[in-house]
PAZAPA-4460 file (N, C-alpha, C; in steps of 0.05 Angstrom, whole numbers, plus 32768, in hexadecimal, padded with zeros to 4 digits):
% residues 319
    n_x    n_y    n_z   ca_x   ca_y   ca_z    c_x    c_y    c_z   seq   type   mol
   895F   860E   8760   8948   85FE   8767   8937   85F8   874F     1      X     A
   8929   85DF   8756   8917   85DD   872F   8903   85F2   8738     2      X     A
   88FA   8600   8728   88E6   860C   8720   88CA   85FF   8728     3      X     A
   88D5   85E9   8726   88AF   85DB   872C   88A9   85D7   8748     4      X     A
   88BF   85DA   875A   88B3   85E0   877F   88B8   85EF   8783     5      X     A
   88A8   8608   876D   889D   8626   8774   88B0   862B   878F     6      X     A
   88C5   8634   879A   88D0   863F   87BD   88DD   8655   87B2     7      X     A
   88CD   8663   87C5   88DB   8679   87C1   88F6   867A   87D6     8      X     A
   88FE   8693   87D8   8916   8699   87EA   890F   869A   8807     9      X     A
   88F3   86A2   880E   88EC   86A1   8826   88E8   868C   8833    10      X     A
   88D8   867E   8820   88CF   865F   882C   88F2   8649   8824    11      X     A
   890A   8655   881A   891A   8649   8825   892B   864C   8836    12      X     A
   8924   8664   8843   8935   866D   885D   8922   8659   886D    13      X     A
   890D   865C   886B   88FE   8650   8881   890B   8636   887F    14      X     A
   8916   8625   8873   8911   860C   8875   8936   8602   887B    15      X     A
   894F   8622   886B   8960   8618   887E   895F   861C   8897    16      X     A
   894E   8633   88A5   894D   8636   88C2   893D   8621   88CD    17      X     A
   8932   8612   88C7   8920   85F7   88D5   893C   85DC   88CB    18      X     A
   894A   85E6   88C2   8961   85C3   88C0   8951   85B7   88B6    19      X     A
   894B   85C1   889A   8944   85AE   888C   8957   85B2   886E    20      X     A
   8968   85B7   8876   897E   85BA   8854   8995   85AF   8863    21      X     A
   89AC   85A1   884F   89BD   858A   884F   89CD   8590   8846    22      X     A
   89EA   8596   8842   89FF   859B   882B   8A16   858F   8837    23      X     A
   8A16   857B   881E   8A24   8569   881B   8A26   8550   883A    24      X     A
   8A05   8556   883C   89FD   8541   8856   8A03   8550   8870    25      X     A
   8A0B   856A   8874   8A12   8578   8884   89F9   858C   888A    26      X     A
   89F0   858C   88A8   89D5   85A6   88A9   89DB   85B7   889A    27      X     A
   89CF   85D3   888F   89D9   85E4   8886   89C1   85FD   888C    28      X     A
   89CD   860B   88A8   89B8   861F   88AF   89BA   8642   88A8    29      X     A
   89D4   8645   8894   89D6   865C   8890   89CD   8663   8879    30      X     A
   89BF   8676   886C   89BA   867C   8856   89CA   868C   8845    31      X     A
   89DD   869D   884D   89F6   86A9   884E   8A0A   8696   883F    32      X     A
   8A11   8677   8853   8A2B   866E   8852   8A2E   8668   882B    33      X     A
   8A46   8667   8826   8A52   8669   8806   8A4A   8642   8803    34      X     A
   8A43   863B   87ED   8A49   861C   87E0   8A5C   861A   87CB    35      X     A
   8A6A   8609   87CD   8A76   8603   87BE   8A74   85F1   879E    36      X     A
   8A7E   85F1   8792   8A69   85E9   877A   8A79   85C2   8779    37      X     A
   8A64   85B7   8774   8A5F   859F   8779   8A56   8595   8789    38      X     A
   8A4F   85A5   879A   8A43   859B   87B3   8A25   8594   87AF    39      X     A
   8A13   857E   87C6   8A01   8572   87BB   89EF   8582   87D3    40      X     A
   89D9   8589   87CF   89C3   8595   87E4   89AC   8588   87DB    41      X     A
   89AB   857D   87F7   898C   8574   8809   8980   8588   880B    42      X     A
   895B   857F   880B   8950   8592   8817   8931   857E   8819    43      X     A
   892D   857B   883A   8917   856C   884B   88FC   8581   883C    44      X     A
   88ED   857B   882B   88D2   8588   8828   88BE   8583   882F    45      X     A
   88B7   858B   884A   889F   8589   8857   8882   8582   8846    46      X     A
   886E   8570   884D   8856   8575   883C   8843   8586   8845    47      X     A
   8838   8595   8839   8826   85A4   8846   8810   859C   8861    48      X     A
   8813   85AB   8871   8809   85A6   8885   87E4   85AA   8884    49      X     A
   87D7   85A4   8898   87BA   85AB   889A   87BC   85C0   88AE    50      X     A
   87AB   85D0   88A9   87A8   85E4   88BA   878E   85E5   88CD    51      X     A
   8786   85F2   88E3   876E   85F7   88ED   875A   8607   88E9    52      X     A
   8762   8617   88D3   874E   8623   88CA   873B   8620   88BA    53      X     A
   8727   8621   88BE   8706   8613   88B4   86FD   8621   889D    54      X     A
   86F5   861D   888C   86E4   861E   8874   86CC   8639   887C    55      X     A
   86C6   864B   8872   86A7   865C   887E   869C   8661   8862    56      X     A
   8687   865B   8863   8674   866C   884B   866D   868D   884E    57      X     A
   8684   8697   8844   868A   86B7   8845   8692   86BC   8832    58      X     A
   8675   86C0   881B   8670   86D5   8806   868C   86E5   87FC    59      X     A
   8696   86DA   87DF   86AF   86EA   87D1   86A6   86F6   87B9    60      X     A
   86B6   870E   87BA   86B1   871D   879D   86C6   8715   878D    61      X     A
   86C7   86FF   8785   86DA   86F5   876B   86DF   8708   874E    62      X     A
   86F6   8712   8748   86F2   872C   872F   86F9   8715   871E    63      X     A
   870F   8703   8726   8721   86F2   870E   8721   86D6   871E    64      X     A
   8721   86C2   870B   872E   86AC   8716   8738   8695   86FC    65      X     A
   8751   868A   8703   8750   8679   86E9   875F   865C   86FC    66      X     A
   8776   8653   86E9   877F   8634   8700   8792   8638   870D    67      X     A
   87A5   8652   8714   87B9   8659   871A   87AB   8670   8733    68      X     A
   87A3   8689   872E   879B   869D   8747   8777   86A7   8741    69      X     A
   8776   86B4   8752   8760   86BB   8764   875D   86D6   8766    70      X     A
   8750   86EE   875B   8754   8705   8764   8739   870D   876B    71      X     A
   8737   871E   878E   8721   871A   879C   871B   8738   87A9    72      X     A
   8709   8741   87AA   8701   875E   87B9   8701   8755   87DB    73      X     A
   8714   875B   87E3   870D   875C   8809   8701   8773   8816    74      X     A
   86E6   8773   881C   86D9   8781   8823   86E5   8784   8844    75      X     A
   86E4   87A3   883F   86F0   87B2   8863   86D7   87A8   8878    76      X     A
   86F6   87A8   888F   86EC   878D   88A2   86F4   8778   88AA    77      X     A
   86FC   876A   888C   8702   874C   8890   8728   8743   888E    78      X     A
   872F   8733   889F   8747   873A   88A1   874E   871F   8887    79      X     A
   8770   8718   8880   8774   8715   886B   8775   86F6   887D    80      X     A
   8787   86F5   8890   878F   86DE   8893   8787   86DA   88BA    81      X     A
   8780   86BB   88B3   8777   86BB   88DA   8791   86C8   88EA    82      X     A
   8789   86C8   8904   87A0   86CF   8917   8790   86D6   8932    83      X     A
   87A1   86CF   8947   879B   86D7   895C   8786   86E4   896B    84      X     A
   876A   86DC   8970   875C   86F6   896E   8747   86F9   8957    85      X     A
   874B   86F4   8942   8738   86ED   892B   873C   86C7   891E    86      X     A
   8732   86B7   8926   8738   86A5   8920   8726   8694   8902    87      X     A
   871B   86A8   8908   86FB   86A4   88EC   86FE   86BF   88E0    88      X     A
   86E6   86B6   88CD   86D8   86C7   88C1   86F6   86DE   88AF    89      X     A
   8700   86D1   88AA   8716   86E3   8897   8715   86DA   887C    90      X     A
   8727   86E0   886F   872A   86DE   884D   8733   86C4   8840    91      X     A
   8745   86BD   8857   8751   86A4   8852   8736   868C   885F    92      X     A
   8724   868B   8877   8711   867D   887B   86F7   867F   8859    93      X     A
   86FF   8696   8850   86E6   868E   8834   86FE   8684   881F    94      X     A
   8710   868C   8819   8721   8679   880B   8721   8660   8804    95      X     A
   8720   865A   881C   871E   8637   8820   870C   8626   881B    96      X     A
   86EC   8636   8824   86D8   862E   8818   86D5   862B   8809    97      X     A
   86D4   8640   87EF   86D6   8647   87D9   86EE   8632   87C4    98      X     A
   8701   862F   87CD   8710   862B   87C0   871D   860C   87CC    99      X     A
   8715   8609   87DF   871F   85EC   87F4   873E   85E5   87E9   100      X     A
   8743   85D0   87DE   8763   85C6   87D2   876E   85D1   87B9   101      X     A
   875F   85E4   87B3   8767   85EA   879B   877B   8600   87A5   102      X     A
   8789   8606   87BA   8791   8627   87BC   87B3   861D   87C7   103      X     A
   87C8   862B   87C5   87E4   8629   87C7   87EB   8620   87DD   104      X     A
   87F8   860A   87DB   8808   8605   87F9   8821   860A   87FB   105      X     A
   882D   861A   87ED   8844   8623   87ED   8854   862C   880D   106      X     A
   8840   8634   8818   8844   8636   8833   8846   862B   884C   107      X     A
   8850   8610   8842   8856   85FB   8857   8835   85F8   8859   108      X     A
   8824   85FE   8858   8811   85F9   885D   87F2   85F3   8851   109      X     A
   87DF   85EA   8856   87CE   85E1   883E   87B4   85FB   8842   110      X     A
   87C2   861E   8844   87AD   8629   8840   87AE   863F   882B   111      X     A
   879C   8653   8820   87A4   865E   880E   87BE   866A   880A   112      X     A
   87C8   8670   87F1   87E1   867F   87E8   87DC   869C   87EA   113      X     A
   87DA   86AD   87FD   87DD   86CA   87FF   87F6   86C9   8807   114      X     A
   87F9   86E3   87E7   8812   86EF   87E3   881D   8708   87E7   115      X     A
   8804   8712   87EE   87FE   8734   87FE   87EA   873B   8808   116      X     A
   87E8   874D   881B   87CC   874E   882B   87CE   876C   882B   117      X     A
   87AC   876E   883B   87A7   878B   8833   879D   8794   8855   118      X     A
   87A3   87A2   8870   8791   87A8   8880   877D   879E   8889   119      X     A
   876B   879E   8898   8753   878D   88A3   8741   87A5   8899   120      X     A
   8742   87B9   889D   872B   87CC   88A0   8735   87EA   8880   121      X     A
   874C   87D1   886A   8747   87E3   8852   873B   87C9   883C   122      X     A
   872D   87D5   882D   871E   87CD   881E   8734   87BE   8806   123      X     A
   872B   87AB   87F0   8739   87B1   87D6   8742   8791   87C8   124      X     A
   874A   8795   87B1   8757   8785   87AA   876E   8773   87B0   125      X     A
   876F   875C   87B0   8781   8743   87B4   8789   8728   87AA   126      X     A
   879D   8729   879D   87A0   870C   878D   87AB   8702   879E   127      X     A
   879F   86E2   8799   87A2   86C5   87A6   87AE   86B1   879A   128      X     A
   87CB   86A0   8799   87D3   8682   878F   87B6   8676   8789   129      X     A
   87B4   8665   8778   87AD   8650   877F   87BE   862F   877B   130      X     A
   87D4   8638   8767   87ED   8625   876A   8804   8631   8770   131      X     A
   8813   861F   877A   882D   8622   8787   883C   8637   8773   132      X     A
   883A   8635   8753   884B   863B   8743   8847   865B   873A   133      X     A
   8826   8666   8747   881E   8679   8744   882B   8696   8763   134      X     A
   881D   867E   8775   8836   868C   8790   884D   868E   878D   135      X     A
   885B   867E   8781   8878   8689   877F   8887   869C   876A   136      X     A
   886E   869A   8750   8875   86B2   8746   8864   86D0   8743   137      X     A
   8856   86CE   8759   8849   86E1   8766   8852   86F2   877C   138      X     A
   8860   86DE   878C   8875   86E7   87A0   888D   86F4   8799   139      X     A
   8896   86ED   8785   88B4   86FA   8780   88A0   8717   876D   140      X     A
   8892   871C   8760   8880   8733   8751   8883   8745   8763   141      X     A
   8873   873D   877C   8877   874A   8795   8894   8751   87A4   142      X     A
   88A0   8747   87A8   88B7   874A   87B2   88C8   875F   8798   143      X     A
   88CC   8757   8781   88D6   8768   876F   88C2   8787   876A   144      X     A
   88B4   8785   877B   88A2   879F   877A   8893   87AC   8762   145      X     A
   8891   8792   8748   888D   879A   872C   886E   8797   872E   146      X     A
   8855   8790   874A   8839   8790   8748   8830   87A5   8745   147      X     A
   881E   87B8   873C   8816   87C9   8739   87FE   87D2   8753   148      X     A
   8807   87E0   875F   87F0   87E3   8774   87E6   87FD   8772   149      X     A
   87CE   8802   8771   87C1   8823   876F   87A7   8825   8789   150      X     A
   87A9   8830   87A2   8792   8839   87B8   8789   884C   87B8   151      X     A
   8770   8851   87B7   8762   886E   87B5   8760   8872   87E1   152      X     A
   876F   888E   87E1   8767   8894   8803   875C   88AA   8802   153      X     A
   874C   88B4   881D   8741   88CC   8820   8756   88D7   8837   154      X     A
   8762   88E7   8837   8772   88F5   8850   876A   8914   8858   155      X     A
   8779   891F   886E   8774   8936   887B   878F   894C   8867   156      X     A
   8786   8964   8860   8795   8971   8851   8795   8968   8835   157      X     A
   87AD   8973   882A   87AC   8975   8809   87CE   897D   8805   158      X     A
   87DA   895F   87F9   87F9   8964   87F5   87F6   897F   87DC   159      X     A
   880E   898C   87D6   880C   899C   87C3   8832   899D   87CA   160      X     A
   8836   89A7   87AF   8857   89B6   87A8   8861   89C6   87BF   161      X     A
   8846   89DB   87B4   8853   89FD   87C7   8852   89F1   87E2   162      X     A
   884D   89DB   87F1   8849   89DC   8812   8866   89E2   8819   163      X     A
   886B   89F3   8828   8883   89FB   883C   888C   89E5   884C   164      X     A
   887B   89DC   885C   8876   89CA   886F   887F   89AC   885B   165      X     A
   887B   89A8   8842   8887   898A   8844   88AB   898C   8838   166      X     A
   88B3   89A4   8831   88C8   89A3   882F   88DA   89A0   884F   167      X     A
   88CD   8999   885D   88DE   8997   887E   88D9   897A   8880   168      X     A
   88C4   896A   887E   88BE   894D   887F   88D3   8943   8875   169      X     A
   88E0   8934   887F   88F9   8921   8873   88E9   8905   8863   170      X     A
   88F7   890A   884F   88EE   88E7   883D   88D0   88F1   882E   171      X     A
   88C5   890C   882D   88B0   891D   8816   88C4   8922   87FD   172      X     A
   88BD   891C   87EF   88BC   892E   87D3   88AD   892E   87BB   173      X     A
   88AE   8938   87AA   889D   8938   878D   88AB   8932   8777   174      X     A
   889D   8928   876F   88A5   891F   874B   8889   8930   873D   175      X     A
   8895   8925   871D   8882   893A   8706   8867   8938   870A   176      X     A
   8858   894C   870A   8838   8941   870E   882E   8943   8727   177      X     A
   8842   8951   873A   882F   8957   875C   8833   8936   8766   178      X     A
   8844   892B   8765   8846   890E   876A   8852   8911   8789   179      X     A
   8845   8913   879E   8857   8904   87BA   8865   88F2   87B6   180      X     A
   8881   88F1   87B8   8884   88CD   87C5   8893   88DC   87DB   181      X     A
   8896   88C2   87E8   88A0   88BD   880F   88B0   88A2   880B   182      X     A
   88C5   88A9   8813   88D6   889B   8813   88E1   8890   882A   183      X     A
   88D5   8882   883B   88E4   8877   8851   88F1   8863   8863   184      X     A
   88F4   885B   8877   88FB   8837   887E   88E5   8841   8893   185      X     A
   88D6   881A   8891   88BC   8817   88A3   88C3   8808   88B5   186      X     A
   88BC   880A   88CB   88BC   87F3   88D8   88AB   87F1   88F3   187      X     A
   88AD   87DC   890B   889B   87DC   8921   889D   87F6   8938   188      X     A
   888B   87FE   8937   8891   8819   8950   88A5   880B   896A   189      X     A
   88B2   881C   896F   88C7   880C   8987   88AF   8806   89A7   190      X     A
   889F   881F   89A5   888F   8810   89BF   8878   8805   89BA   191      X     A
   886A   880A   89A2   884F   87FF   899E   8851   87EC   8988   192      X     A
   8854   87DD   8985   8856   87C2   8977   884C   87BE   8960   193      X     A
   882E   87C3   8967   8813   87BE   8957   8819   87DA   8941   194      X     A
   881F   87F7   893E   8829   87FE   892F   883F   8801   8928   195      X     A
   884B   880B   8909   885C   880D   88F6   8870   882F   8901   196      X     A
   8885   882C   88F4   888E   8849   88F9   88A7   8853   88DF   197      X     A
   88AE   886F   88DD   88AF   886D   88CD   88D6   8876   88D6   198      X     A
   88EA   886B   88C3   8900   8871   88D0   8914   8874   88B6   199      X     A
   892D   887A   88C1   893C   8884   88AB   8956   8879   88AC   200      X     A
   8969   8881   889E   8990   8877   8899   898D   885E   889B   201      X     A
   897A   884D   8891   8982   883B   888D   8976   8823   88A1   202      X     A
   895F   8828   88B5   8953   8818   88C3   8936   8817   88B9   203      X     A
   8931   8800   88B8   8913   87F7   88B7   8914   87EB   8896   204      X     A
   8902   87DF   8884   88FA   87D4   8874   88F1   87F6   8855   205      X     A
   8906   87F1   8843   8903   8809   8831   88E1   8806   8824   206      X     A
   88E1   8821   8823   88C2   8824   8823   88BD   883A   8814   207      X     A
   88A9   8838   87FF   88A4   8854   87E8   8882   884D   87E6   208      X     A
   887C   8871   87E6   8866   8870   87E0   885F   8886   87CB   209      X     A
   884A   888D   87C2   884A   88A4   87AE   882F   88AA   87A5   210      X     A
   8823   88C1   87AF   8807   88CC   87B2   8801   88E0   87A0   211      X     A
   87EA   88E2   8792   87E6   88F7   8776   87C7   8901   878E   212      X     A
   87C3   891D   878E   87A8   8926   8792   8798   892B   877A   213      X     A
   8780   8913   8778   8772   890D   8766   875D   8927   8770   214      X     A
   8750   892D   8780   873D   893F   8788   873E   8943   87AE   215      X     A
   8736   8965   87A1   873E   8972   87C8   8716   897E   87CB   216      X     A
   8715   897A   87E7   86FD   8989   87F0   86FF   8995   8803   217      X     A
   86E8   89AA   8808   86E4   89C3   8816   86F6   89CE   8815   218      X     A
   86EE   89F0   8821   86F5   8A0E   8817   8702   8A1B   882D   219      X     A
   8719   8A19   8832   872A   8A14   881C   8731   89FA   8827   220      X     A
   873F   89ED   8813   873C   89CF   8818   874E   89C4   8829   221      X     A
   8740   89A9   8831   8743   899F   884D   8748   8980   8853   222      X     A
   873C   8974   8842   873C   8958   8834   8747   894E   8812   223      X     A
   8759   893A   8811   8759   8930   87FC   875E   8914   87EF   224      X     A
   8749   8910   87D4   874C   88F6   87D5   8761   88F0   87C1   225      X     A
   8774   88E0   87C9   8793   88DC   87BF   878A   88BD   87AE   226      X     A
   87A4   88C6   879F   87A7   889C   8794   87C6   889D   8798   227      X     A
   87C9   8881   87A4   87E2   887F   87B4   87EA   8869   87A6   228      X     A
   87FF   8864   879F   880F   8849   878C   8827   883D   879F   229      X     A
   8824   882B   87A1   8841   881A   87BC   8856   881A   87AA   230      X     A
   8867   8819   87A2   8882   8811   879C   888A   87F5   87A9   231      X     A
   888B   87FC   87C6   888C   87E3   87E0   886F   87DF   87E8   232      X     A
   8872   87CA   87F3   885B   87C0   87FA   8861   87BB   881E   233      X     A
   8860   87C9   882D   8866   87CC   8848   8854   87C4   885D   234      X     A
   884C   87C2   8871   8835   87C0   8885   882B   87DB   888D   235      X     A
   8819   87D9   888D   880C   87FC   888E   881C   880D   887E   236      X     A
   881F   880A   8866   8837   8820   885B   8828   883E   885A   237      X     A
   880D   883B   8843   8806   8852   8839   87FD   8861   8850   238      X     A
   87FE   8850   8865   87E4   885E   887D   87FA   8872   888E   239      X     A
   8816   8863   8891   882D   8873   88A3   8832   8883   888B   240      X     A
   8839   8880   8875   8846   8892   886A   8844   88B2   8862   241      X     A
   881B   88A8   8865   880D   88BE   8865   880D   88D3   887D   242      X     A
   880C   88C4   8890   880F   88CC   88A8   8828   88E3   88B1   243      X     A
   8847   88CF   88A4   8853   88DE   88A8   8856   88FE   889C   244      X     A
   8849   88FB   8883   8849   8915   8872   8839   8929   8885   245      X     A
   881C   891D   8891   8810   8930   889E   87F8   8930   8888   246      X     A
   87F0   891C   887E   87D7   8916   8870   87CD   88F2   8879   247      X     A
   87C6   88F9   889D   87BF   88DD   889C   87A4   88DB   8891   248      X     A
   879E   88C2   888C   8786   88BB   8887   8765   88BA   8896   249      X     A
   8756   88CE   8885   873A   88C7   8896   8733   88AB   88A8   250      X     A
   8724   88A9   88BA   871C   8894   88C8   8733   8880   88D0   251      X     A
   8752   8888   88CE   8768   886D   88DD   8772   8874   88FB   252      X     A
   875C   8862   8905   8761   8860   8923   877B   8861   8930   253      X     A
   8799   8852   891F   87A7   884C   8925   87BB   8865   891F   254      X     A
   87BC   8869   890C   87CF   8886   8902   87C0   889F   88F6   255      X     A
   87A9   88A7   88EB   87A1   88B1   88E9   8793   88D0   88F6   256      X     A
   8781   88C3   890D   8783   88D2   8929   8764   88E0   8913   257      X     A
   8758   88F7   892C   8742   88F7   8923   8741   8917   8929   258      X     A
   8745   892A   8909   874A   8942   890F   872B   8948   890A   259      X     A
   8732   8968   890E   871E   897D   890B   871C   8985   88F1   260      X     A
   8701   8990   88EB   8700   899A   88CF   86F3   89B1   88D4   261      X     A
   86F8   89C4   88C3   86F0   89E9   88CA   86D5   89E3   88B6   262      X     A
   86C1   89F4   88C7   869F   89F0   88B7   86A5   89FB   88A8   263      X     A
   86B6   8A10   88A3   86BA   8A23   8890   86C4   8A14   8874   264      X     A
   86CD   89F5   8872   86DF   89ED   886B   86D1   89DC   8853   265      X     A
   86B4   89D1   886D   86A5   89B8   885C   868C   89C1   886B   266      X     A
   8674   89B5   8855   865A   89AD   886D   865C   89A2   8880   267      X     A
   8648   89A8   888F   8649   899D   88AF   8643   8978   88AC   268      X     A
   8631   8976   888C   8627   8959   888E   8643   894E   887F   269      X     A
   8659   895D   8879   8671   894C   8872   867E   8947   8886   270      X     A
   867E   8957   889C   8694   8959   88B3   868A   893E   88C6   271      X     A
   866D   8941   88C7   865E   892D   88DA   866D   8906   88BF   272      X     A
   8660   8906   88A8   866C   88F4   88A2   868C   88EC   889F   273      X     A
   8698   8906   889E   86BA   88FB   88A7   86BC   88F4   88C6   274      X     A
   86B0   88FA   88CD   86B6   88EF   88F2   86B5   88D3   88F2   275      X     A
   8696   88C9   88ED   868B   88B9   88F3   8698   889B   88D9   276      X     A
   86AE   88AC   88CA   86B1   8893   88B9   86C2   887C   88CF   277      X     A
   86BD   885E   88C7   86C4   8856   88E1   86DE   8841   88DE   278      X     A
   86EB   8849   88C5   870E   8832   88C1   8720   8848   88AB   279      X     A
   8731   8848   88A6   8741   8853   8890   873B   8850   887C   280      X     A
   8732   886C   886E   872D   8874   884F   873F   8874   883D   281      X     A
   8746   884E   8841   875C   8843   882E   8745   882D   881E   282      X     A
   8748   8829   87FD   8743   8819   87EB   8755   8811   87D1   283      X     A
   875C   87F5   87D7   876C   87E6   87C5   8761   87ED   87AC   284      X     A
   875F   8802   879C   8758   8801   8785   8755   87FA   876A   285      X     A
   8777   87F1   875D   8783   87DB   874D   878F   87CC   8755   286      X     A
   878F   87B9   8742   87AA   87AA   874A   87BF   87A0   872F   287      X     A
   87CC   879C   8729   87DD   8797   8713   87EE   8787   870A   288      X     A
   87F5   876E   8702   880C   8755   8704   880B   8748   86F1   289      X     A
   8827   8740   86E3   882A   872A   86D1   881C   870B   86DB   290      X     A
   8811   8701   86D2   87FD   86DD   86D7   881C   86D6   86D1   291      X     A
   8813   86C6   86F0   883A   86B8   86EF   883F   86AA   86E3   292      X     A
   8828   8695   86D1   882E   8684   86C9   882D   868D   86AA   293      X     A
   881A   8697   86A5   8812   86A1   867E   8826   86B9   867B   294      X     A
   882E   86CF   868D   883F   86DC   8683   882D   86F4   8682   295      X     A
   880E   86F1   867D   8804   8706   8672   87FE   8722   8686   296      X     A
   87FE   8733   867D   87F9   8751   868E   87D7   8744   8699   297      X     A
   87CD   8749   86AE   87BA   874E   86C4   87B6   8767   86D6   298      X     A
   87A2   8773   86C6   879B   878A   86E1   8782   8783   86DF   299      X     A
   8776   8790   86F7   875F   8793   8702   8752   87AD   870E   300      X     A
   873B   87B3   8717   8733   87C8   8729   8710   87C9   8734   301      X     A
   871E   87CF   8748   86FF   87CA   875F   86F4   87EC   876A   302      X     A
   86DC   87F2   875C   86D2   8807   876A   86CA   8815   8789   303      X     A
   86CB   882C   878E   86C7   882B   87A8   86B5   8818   87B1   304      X     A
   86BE   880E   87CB   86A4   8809   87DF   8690   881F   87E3   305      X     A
   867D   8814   87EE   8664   8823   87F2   866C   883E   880B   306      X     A
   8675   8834   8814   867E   8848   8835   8693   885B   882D   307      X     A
   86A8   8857   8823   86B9   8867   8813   86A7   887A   8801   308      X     A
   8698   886E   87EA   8691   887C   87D7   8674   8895   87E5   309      X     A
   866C   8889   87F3   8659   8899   8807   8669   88B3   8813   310      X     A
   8676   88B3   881F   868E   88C3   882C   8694   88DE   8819   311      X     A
   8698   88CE   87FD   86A6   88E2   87EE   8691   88F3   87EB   312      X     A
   8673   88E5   87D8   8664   88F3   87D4   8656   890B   87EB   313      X     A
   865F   8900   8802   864F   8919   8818   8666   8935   8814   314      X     A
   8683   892F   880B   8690   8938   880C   8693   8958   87F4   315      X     A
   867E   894F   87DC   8678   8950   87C5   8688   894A   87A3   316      X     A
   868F   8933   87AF   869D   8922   879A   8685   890C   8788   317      X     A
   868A   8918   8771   866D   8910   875F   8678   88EF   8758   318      X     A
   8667   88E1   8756   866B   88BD   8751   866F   88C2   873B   319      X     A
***
């Protein structure tokens, strides 16, 4: 394909499964089937469509911006993209504002180019297309798993070597340095939909994660705040993965669950603020990527939020 209509592999499945590719004037709906060489391929390219979603003046923390992407703090809360149920007030409604025609239509459609998303209720960093040529070599960064992702979490417990207990966890182990990784296939819980699960031999979407304990609290300790690096970039990854070790995350309604803490463990004014924290003590911390177009190295990094960083300090984690 030329290079210059930015498509990736996804957006051309999509378009042989819609009959819109031709070979040798013939439909051609498999993505699989072999060509033969000489053969001539069509391909119907839709123009970007208009969408329904409205413009909002909703305040962005812009870190970077140049004529290609967009890198933006999503404050916890706000979801990435409309849907069902939230039809406003998301990341992609200030996008638009902000940015109106200037942002990727790579997506059949004329709204921003998000090329990864982060949770509704975790905080953090996120780069945005703003041309076609930037999504598509943003997308494959992603897909080749070469972005650099780093989340600061607060969880229940404290991974360590000597644990007994994670040598029985299937898909735990360590590397040099007290390094967790988890190794597993993700995929949709078979009865509950809305969450992820975590599975093995070869079912579900391959999935790595890998957690360093940056600092543990209370006596003897009970809490710790981890930095977690994706390998994959999964749907709820760090949050199941944590989970499955048996270090879910403070405040996740969804996998997390809402333990007990021994007074003996922490102050009573830490235990009262771990209860009451009110989403997952997950934050997008860095972020890391070649500029698809200049080639050049890009990192970034966004400090705790206020609610996170509050948390820690009750916890006695000095700013």
């Amino acid at each position: 394909m030329p290079e210059a209509l930015a498509l990736s592999r996804t957006r051309l499945a999509a378009l042989l499964g819609a009959g819109a590719v031709r070979v040798d004037g013939a439909i051609a709906s498999d993505p699989k089937a072999r060509v033969a060489e000489g053969a001539e391929v069509e391909i119907d390219l839709p123009e970007a469509e208009e969408v329904e979603t409205v413009p909002e003046d909703i305040p962005l923390q812009i870190l970077h911006e140049d004529e290609d992407l967009v890198v933006v703090m999503k404050p916890a809360g706000m979801v990435v993209h409309p849907a069902p149920g939230t039809p406003g007030g998301t990341l992609v409604n200030a996008l638009l504002h902000h940015f109106g025609g200037e942002l990727s239509g790579i997506g059949g459609e004329k709204r921003p180019g998000i090329v990864h998303r982060i949770d509704k209720d975790t905080s953090g960093l996120l780069v945005v297309a703003k041309s076609d040529r930037a999504h598509h070599g943003l997308s494959e960064q992603f897909a080749a798993h070469s972005v650099e992702r780093r989340y600061l979490a607060l969880a229940y417990g404290v991974p360590h070597t000597g644990d007994p207990r994670l040598k029985g966890v299937r898909g735990v182990s360590f590397e040099p340095g007290a390094v967790m990784k988890i190794t597993t296939g993700l995929a949709r819980h078979k009865t509950d939909r809305q969450r992820q699960a975590v599975y093995f031999d070869g079912q579900g979407r391959h999935a790595i994660t890998r957690a360093k304990v940056l600092e543990a609290f209370g006596t003897p300790p009970a809490l710790s705040l981890l930095e977690c690096r994706l390998e994959t970039g999964r749907t709820h990854q760090i949050r199941v993965h944590m989970t499955h070790a048996g270090f879910g995350l403070v405040g996740d309604p969804v996998y997390g669950g809402r333990r007990k803490l021994s007074p003996k463990a922490v102050s009573e004014a830490a235990m009262e603020a771990v209860a009451a924290f009110p989403r997952q003590a997950l934050h997008a911390a860095s972020l890391g990527f070649d500029h698809p177009v200049t080639g050049e190295w890009m990192e970034f990094e966004a400090d705790l939020p206020e609610d996170m960083s509050d948390l820690l300090s009750a916890l006695g984690h000095v700013r």
